[in-house]
C-alpha positions in Angstrom: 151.9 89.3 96.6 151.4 87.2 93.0 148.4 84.7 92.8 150.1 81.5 92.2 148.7 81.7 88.4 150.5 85.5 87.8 153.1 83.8 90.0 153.7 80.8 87.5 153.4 83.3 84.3 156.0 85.7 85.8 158.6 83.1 86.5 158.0 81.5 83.0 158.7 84.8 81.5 162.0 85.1 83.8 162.9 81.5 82.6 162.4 82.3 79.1 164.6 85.7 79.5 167.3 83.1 81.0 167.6 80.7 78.3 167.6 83.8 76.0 171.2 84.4 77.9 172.3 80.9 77.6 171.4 80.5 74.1 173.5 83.7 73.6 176.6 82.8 75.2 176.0 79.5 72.8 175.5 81.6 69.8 172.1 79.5 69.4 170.7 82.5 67.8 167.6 80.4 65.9 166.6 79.2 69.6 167.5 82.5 71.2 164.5 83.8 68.3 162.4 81.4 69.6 162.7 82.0 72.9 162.3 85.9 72.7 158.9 85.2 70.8 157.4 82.8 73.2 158.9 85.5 76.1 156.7 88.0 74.1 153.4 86.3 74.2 153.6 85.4 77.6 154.2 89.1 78.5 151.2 90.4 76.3 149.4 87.7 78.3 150.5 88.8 81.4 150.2 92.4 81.4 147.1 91.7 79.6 145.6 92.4 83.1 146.8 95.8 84.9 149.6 94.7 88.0 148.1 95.3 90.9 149.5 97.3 94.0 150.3 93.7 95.7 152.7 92.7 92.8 154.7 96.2 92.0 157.2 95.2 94.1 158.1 91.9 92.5 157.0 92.8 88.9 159.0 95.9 88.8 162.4 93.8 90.1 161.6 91.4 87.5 161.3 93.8 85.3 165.0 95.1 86.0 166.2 91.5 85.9 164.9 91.8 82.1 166.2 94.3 81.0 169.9 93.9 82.5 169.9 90.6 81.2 168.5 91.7 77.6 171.3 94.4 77.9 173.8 91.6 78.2 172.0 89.9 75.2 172.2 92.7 73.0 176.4 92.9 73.7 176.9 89.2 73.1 174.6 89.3 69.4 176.7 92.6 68.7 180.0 91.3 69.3 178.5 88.0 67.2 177.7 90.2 64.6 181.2 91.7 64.5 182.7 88.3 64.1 180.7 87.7 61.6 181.3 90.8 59.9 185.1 90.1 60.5 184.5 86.5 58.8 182.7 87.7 55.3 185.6 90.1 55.0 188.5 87.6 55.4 186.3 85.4 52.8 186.2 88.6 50.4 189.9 89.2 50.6 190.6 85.6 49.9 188.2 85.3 47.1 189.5 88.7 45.7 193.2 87.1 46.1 192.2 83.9 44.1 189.9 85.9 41.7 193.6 87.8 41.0 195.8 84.5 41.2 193.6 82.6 38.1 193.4 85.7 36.6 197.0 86.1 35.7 197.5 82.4 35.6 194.9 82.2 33.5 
């Protein structure tokens, strides 16, 4: 069992790794930043002092609940980065096109 304090850190930290995912699926990436470094402090802070034996249980499935989500995080910013990627290229090859238009206009 979690002392109501380690009990109010952990479920921050689970908060904070939920608005990560809805920032995500927003494509909020400044706030999903922002959210991954307050998540960071509060975990340093928590596991600042060793989990003990009463709290395995529901650290460790929290724990999981992290890192699938993360997981889920790390698909959307890499299909984000694809789009992006798929953006600056379109850009080049219409930049390129007009570059060649005035060019022999020109």
């Amino acid at each position: 069992m979690i002392s109501q304090v380690r009990d109010q850190q952990w479920r921050s930290i689970l908060n904070l790794t939920e608005k990560m995912l809805d920032a995500s699926n927003e494509e909020e990436w400044d706030a999903l930043v922002s959210f991954e470094a307050q998540r960071g402090k509060l975990l340093s802070v928590f596991f600042a002092k060793a989990v003990s034996l009463s709290e395995a249980q529901a650290i460790r499935n929290g724990i999981a609940e992290i890192m699938t989500t993360d997981k889920k995080i790390c698909g959307l910013s890499a299909s984000a980065h694809f789009k992006i990627g798929e953006k600056l290229n379109k850009l080049a090859t219409h930049k390129n096109a007009s570059s060649a238009y005035l060019k022999n206009t020109g």
